[in-house]
C-alpha positions in Angstrom: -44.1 -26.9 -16.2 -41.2 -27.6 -18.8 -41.4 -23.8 -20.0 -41.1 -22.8 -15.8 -38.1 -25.2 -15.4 -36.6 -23.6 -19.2 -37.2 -20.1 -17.9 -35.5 -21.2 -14.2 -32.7 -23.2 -16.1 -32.0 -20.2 -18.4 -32.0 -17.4 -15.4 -29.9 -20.0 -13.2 -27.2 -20.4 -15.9 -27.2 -16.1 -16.6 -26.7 -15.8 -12.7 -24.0 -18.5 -12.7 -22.3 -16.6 -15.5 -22.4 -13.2 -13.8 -21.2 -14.9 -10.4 -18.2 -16.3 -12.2 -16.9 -12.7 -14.0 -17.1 -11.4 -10.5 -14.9 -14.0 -8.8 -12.5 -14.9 -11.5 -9.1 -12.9 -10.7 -7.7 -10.4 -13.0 -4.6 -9.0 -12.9 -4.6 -5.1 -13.2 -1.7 -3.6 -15.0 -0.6 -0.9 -12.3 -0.9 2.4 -13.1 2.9 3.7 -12.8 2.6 7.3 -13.5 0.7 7.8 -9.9 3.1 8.4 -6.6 1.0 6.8 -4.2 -0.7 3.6 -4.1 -2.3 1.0 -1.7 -2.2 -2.7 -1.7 -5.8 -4.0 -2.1 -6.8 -7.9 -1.6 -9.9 -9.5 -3.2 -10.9 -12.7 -3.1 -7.3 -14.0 -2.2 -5.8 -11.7 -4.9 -3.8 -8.6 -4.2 -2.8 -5.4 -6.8 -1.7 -2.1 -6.2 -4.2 0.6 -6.4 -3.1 3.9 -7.1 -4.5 6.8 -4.7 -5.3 9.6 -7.1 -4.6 12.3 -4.2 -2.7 11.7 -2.1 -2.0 13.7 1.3 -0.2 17.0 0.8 1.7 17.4 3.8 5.0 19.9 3.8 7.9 18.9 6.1 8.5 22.5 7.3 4.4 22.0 9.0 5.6 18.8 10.5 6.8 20.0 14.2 8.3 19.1 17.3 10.2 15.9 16.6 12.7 17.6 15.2 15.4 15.0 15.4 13.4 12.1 14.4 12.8 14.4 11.5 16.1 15.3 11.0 17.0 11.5 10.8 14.5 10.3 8.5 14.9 13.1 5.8 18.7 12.4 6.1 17.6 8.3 5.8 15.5 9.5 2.6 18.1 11.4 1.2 20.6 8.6 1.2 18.1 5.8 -0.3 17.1 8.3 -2.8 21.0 8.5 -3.8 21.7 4.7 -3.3 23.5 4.9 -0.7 23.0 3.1 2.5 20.3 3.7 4.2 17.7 1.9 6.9 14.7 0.9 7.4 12.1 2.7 9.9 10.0 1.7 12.9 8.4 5.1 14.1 7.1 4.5 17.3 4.9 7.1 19.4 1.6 7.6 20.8 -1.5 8.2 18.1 -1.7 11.8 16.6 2.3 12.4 17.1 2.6 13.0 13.5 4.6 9.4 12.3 2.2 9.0 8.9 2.6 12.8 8.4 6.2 12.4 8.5 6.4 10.1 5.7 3.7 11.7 3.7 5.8 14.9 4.0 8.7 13.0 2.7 6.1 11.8 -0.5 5.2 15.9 -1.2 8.9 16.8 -0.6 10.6 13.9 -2.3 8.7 12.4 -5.3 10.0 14.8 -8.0 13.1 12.8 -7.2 11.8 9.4 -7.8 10.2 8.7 -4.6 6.9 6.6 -4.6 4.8 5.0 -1.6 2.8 2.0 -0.9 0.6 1.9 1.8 0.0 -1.8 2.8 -2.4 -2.9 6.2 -1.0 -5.0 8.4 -3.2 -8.2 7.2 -1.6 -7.7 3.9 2.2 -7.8 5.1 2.1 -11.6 4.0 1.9 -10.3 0.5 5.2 -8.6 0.7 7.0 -10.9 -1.0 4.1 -10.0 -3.9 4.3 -6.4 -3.2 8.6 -6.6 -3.4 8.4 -8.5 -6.8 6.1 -5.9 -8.9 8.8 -3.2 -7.8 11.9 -4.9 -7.8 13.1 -3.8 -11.6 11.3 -0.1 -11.2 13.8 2.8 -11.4 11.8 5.0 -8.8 12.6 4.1 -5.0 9.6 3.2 -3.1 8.5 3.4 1.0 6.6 0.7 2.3 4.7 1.9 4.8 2.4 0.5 7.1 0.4 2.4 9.2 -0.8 1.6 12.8 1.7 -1.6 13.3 0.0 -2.6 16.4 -0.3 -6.3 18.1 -1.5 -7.6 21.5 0.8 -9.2 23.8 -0.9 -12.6 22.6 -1.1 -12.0 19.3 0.7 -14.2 16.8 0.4 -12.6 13.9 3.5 -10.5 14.1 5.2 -13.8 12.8 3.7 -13.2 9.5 
């Protein structure tokens, strides 16, 4: 019976072990040399996760919304320069091309220092996180995040 409980004891304390590595927190160093990354959250932690390839869309394929286009390459431009420029809210129906746009503006722009980080909308409390990894980083980052949606009684757009 004591050899049982031993054996049960040791496998208890491997499992225990095992359990721990796999909730104990470790900060990633981010891997800088990608363009494209995605804020990921585990267990209460987030890091940026590079995406190894990234959509390929060209501006010249993105079509009819030519003057939103027009607008947010001229936007780009200027925040690629530091000079003023704003931030975006593309509104439209699904499938009218608005994350197209801005990965078009990735393939076109990132030879000039452009980078993007995709974040979901449960993730836009860790802004402030997301803000302080990039704040000293010579490249100019989007922050984009797709699908913004909320229902009339939903609170969450407070976050």
């Amino acid at each position: 019976m004591t050899q049982k409980l031993d054996g049960l004891m040791t496998r208890a304390e491997a499992l225990l072990a095992k359990l721990e590595g796999c909730l104990q927190t470790k900060t990633q160093a981010v891997d800088w040399d990608a363009i494209a990354w995605r804020w990921v959250t585990l267990q209460g932690a987030g890091s940026l996760q590079p995406i190894t390839h990234p959509h390929q869309v060209l501006l010249e394929n993105i079509r009819f919304v030519d003057v939103q286009k027009a607008e947010v390459v001229r936007n780009t431009r200027q925040f690629l320069q530091g000079l003023t420029a704003n931030n975006i809210l593309l509104t439209g129906a699904r499938g009218t091309g608005k994350s197209s746009l801005i990965k078009a503006l990735l393939t076109d722009f990132s030879s000039k220092g452009l980078r993007l980080i995709e974040v979901e909308k449960h993730d836009l409390v860790h802004l402030p996180e997301v803000v302080s990894l990039i704040r000293n980083r010579p490249e100019k980052f989007i922050i984009y995040c797709d699908d913004l949606t909320f229902e009339a009684n939903d609170i969450a757009y407070k976050a």
